[in-house]
C-alpha positions in Angstrom: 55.7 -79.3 160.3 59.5 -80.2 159.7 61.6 -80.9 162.8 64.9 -78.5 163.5 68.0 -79.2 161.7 70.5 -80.8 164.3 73.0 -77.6 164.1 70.6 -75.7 165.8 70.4 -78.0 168.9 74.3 -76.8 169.7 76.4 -73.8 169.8 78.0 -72.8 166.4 81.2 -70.9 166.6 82.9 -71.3 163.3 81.9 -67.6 162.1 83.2 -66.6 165.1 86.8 -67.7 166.0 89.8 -68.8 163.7 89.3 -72.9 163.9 92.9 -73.4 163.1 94.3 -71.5 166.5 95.1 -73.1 169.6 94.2 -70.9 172.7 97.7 -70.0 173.3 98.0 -68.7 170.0 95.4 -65.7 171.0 96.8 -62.9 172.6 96.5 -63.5 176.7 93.9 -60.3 177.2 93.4 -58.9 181.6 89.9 -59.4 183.0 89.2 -55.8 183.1 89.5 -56.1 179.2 86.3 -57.5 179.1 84.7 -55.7 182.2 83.7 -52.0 180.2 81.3 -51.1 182.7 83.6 -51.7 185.9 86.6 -50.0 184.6 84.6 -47.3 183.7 83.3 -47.3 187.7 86.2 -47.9 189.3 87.7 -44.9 187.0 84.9 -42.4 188.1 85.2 -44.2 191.7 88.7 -42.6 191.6 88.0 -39.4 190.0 85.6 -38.1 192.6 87.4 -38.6 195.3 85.8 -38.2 198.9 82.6 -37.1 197.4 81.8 -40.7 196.3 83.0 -42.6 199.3 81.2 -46.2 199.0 81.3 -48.3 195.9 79.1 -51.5 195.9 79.7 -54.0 193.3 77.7 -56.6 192.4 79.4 -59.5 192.0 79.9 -63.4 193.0 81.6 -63.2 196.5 84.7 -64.7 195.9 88.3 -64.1 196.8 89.3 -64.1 193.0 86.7 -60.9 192.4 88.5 -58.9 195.0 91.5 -59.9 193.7 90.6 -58.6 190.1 88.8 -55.4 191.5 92.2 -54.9 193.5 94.4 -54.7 190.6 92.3 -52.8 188.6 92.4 -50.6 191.2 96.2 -50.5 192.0 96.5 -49.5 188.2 94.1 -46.5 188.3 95.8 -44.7 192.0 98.9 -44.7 194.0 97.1 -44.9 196.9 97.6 -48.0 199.1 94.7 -50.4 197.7 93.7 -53.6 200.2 91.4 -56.6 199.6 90.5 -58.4 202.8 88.0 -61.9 203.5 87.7 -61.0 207.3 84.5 -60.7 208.3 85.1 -59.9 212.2 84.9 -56.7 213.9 87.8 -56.3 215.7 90.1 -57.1 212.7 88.4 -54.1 210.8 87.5 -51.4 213.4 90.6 -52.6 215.7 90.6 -53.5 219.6 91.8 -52.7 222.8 92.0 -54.3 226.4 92.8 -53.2 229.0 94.9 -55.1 231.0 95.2 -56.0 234.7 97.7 -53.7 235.8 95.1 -50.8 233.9 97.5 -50.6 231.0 95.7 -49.9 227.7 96.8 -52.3 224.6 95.3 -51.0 221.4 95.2 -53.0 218.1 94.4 -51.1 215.0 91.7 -52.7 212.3 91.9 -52.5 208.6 89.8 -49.2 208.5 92.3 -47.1 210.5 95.6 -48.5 208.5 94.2 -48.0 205.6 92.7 -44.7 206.0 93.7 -42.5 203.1 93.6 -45.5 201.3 91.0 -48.1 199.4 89.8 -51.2 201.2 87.5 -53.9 199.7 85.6 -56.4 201.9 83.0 -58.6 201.4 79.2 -58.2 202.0 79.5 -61.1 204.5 81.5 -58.7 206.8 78.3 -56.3 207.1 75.8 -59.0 207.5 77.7 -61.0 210.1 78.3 -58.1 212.0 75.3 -55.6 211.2 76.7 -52.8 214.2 79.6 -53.0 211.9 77.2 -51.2 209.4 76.6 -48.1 211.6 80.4 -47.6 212.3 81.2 -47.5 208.4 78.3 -45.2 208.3 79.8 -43.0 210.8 83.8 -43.3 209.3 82.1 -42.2 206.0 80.6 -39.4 207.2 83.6 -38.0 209.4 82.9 -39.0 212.6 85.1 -41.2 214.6 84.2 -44.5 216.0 85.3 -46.8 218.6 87.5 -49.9 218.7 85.8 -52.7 220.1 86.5 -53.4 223.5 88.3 -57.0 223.5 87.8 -57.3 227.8 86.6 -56.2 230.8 89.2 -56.1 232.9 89.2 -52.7 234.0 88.0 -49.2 233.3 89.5 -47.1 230.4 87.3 -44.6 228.3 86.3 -46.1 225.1 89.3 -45.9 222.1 88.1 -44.4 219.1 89.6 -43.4 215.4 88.5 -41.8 212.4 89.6 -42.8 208.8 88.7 -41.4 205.1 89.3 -44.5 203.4 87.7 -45.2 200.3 85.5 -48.4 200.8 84.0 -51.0 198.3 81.5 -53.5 199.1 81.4 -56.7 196.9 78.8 -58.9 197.2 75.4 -60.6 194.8 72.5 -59.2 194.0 70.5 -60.9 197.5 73.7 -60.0 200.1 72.9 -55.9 199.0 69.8 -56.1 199.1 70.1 -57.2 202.7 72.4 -54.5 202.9 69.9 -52.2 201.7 67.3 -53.6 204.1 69.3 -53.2 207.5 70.1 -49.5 206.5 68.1 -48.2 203.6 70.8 -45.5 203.4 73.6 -48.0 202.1 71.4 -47.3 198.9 71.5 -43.5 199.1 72.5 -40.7 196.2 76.0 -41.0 198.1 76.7 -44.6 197.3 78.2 -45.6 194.1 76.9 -48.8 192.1 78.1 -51.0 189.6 78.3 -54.7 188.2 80.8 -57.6 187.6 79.6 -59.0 184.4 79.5 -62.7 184.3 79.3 -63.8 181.2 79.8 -62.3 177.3 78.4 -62.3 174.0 80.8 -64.2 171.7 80.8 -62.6 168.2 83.6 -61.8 166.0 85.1 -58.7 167.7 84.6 -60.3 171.5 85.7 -63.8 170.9 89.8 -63.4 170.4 89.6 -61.5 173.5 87.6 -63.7 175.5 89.7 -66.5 174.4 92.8 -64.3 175.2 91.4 -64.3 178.6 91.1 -68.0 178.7 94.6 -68.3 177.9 95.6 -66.1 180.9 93.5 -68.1 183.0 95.3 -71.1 181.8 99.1 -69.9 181.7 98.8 -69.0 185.3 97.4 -71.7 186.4 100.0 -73.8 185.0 97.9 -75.7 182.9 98.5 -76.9 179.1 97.4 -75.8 175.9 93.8 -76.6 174.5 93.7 -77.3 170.6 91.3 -75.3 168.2 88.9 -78.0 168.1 89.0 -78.3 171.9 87.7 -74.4 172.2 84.5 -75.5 170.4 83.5 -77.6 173.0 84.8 -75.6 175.8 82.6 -72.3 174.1 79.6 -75.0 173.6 79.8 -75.9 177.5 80.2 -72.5 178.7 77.1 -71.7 176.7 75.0 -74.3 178.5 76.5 -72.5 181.3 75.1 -69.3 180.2 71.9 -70.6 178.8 72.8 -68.8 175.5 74.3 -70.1 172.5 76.0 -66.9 171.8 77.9 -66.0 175.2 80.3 -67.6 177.6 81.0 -67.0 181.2 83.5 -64.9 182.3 83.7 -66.8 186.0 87.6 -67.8 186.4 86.8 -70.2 188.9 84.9 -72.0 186.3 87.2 -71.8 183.6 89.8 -73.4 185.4 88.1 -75.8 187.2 86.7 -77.8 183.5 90.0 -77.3 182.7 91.9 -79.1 185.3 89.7 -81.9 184.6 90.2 -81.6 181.4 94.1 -81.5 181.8 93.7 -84.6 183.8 92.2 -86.4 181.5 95.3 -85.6 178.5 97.7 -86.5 181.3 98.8 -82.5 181.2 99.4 -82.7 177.5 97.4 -80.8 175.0 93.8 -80.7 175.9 91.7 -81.8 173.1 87.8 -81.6 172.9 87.4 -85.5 173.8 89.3 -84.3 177.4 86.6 -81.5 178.5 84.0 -84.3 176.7 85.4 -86.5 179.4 85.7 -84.1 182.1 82.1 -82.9 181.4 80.8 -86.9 181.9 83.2 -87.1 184.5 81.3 -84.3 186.4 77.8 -85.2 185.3 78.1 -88.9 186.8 78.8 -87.2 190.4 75.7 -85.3 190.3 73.6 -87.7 188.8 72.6 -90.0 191.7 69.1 -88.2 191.7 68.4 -87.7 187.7 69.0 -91.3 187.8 66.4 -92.7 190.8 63.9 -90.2 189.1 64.7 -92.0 186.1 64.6 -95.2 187.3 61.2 -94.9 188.8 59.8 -93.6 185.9 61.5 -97.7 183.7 60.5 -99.5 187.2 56.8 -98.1 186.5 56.3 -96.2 189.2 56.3 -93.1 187.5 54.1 -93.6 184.7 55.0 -91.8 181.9 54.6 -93.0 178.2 56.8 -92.3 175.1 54.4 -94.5 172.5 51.3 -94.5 171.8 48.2 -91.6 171.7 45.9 -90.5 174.5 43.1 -88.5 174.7 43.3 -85.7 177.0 46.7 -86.8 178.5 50.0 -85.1 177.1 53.8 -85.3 178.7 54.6 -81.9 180.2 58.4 -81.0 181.2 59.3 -79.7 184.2 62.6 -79.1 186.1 63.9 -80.2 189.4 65.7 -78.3 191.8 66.9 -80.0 195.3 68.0 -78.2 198.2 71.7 -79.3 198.8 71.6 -81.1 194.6 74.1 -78.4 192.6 72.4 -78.6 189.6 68.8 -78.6 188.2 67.7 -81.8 186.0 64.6 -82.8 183.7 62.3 -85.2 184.1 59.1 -85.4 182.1 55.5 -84.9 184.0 52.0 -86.7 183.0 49.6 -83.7 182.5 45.9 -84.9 182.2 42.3 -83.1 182.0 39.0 -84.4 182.5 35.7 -82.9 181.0 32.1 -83.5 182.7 28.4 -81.7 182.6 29.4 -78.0 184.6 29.3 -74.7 185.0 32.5 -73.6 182.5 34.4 -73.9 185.8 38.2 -75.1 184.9 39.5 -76.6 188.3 43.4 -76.2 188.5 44.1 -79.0 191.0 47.5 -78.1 192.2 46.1 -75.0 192.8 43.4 -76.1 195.0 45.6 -78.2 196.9 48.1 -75.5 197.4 50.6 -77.3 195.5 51.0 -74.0 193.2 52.7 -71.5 192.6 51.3 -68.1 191.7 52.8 -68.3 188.5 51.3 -71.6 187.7 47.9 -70.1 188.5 48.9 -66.8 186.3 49.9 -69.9 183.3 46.0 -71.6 183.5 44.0 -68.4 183.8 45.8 -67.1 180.7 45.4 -70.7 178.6 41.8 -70.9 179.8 41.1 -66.7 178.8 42.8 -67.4 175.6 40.8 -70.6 174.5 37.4 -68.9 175.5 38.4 -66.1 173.3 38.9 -68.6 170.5 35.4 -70.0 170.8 33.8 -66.7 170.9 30.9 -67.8 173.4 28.2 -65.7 174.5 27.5 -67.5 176.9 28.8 -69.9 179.8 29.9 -73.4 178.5 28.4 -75.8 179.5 31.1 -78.3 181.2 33.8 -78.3 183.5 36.8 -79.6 183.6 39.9 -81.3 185.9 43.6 -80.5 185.3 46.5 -82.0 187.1 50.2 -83.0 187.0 49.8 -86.3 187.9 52.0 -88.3 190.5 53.3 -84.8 191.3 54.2 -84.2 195.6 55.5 -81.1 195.8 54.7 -77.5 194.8 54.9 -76.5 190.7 55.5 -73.3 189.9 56.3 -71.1 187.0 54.0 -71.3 183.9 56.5 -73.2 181.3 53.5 -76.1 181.1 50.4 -73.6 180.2 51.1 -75.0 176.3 50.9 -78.4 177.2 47.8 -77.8 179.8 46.2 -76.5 176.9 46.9 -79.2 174.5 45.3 -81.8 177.3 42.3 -79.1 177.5 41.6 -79.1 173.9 41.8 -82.7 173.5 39.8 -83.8 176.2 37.3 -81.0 175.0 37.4 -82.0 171.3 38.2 -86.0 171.7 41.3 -86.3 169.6 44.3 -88.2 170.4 47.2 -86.9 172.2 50.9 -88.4 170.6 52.2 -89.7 173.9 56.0 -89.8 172.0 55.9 -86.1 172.0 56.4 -83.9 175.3 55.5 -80.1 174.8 56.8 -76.7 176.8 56.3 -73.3 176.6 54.2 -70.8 178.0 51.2 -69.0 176.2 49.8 -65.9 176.3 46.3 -64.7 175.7 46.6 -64.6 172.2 47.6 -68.2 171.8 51.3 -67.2 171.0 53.7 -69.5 172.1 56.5 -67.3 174.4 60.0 -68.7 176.0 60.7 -70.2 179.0 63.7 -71.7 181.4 65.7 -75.0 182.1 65.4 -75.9 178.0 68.2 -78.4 178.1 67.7 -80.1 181.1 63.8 -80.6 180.1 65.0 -82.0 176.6 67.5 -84.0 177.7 65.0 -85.5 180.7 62.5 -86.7 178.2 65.5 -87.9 175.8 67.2 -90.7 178.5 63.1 -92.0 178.8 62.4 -92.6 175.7 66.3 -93.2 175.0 65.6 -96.2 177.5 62.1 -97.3 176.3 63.1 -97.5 172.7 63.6 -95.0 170.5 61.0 -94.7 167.5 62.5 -92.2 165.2 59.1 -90.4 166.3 59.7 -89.3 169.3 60.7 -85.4 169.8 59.8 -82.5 171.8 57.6 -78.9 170.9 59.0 -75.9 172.2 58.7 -72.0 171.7 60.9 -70.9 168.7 62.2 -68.4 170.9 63.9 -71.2 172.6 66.3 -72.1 170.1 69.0 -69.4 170.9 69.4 -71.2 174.4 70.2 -74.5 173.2 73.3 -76.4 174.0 71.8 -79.9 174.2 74.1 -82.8 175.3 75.7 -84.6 172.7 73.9 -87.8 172.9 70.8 -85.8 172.1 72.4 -84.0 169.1 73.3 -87.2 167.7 70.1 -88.5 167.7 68.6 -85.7 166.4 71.4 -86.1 163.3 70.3 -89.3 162.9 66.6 -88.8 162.6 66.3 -91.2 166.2 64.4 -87.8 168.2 63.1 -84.3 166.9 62.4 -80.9 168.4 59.7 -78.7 166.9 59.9 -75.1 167.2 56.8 -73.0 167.3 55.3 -70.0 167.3 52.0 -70.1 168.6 49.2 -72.6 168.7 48.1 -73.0 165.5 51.8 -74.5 164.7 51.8 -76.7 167.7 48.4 -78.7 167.9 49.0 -80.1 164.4 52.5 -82.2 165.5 51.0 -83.5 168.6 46.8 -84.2 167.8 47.7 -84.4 163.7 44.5 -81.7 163.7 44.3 -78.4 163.0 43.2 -76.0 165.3 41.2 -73.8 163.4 40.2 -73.3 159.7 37.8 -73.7 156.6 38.0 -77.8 157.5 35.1 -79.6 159.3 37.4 -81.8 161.6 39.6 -78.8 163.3 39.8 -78.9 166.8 37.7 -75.3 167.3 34.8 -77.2 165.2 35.1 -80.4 166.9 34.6 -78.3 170.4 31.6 -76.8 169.3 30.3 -79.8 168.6 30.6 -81.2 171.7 29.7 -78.1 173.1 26.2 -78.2 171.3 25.7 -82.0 172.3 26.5 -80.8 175.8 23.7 -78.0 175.9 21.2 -80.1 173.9 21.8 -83.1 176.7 21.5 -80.5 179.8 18.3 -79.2 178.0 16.4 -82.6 177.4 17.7 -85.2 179.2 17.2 -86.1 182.8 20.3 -87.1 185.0 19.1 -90.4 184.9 19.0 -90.9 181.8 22.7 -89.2 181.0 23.5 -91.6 184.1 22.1 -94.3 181.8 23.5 -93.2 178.4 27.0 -93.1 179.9 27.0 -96.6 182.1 25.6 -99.3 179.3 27.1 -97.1 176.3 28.8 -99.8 173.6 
């Protein structure tokens, strides 16, 4: 099966934009321009008035989404309109003391100045504070609430306020639902809901607006212009961003920090793509202390992992790392092996037994091992069982991206071909052997590239993954050039039939004698006709002083 063309590795964007504009060439374009769904929230937000008194917005908490929400806002009402980042109660519900002489000293909050007005806070403000929760409650619903008392100097009765401002909550996806948790009425008919989308599809209608956008970003931020080929490889790294060939994000905090680098690197002068290609390597070599140990232990040999030669029952999976307190996930290759012996059909899933996995790891090896049972169309028990592991693996593995290459060190081990130990496989399968999509794509690729990138390349090395894959690729450029240059390959497949073939060089099923199915009944008779007539002495025998 023929290896991917090397254009499909990266972003394309020439259908898309006009290669011969610079960004400031493209008319600058607001963020709301490419927010549809808020405008149209904040609009209806406004429209109803005091019968839709909360709005919560899911969005990254940042002062520069408050910002935008703000003067979309201040554009839609003439109503006073007020972001704030405090998160303490006395700046938004207001104080008092009372002071030794038995004076009263009131300070008003954020709630009370702004009462016919809109005020946006942050999640954070809730959560800190959850009795702050149950007073926003209360100022939406009419009543009045008190200021917090600031001392305890002396007796006064308790000061208290009403407001009918307007209130929108910005926070992620996990900061509302613990909203939602402490009052399960912050999710109520009464509440409002909507999203800041962070990232776009790039086609030809979005793109000049998107890149309008940029430019915005850009001018007011005081940095220079980026050239038309520069945009290609600022649209290719936004799309590894994304994890889609086809959008970009729409994060300003992003934009501008590559771009700073990238201004850096021109010496402020027109950024060019080998700039953001510097920036990019300039930011990859301070996160890469840990990508690089894990890759030095894997040269040093203490991670064995091998990029030549063919195994039986022993194939390189591809997993991907994430650290506590590391801001990025990266690859690293993983030594998947399987052992058959004389059983009961039992299939032991190792990290499972020793609780080092993940429900969705277990859901991955129950489907491989229903689907291959289904392929052998036994009537009966078979007659072995087997081992599987991630080998040299400490900690838990989850998700079920490796149930494709579990099941190519399964059939091998069952069958007795060879595994190619220069190809590494991913992708899940389902119960029908198709081969489905999964996560972390480039940093798996690109993890099993610097190995055998170090050990030698062959011009036979490459990676298998699900053809459903390919949309999400935006592969570093070392890796493209190899594959340009015939030095690595990626496969794409669909299901098992395509992928057993480039890594065993046998079929899995069909007319021929030597397919893998045929090869695993085989073995599968010899196993039933040895359990029937031979004693365990004499298999002990057979398998000791065997040539």
């Amino acid at each position: 099966m023929k290896s991917i063309d090397w254009q499909l590795a990266t972003p394309q964007h020439d259908h898309v934009i006009d290669s011969s504009l610079s960004l400031f060439q493209y008319q600058e374009a607001p963020f709301i321009s490419l927010q549809p769904r808020l405008d149209a929230s904040l609009r209806r937000f406004v429209a109803l008035a005091d019968d839709a008194p909360l709005l919560a917005i899911n969005g990254s908490d940042t002062v520069s989404v408050k910002k935008d929400v703000a003067s979309i806002l201040s554009q839609l009402t003439n109503k006073n309109v007020q972001h704030t980042e405090s998160i303490v109660a006395e700046e938004l519900l207001g104080s008092y003391i009372v002071t030794d002489s038995g004076d009263v000293q009131s300070s008003v909050g954020l709630f009370e100045k702004h009462s016919n007005g809109y005020l946006i806070i942050s999640a954070n403000a809730v959560l800190s504070q959850p009795t702050t929760l149950l007073a926003i409650r209360a100022l939406l619903a009419g009543e009045d609430v008190a200021r917090v008392a600031a001392s305890k100097n002396g007796f006064s009765p308790k000061q208290r306020f009403k407001s009918s401002v307007k209130l929108i909550i910005v926070g992620d996806r996990n900061q509302l639902a613990d909203l939602d948790y402490l009052d399960p009425a912050f999710s109520s008919s009464h509440t409002m809901f909507t999203e800041v989308e962070m990232d776009i599809r790039i086609d030809t209608a979005t793109a000049p607006v998107y890149l309008g956008y940029v430019a915005s970003l850009v001018r007011s931020a005081g940095l220079p212009d980026i050239s038309a080929e520069a945009i290609h490889s600022f649209l290719t790294a936004g799309a590894r961003v994304c994890e889609e060939q086809h959008f970009a994000p729409l994060s300003a905090s992003w934009v501008k920090a590559l771009l700073r680098e990238a201004a850096l690197e021109s010496n402020s002068e027109t950024i060019e793509a080998k700039h953001i290609d510097a920036a990019l390597e300039a930011r990859y070599y301070r996160e890469s202390y840990l990508p690089n140990r894990a890759l030095d232990d894997i040269l040093d040999g203490q991670v064995l992992i091998q990029t030549q030669g063919n195994e039986v029952g022993q194939v390189n999976g591809l997993t991907v790392i994430d650290i506590p307190g590391h801001p990025v996930s990266y690859g690293e290759p993983a030594r998947i092996s399987c052992v058959i012996h004389f059983g009961d059909g039992d299939v032991s899933d190792v990290e499972r037994k020793a609780e080092l996995g993940g429900n969705l790891h277990a859901k991955g090896m129950m489907i491989m091992q229903a689907f291959l049972s289904s392929a052998l169309n036994l009537d009966e028990p078979l007659p072995y069982s087997a081992s599987i592991v991630f080998e040299q693996s400490y900690s838990e593995v989850d998700g079920d991206s490796a149930s494709l290459a579990e099941l190519c060190a399964f059939v091998s081990a069952l069958s007795g071909y060879e595994i190619k130990q220069n190809i590494a496989v991913t992708g899940a399968v389902d119960q029908f052997g198709r081969v489905q999509a999964v996560g972390g794509l480039n940093e798996k690729i690109e993890g099993f590239f610097y190995v055998c990138a170090h050990q030698g390349l062959t011009g036979e090395q490459g990676v298998i993954l699900p053809k459903s894959n390919l949309r999400h690729l935006s592969l570093h450029r070392d890796v493209v050039d190899a594959i340009k240059q015939g030095k690595f390959h990626i496969w794409s497949v669909e299901d098992v039939n395509q992928a057993l073939p480039i890594i065993t060089g046998q079929a899995f099923s069909g007319d021929s004698d030597d397919t893998i199915l045929n090869k695993i009944a085989e073995r599968i008779d010899r196993l039933n006709q040895h359990d029937i007539s031979e004693s365990l002495l004499d298999r002990l025998k057979r398998v000791l002083f065997r040539d």
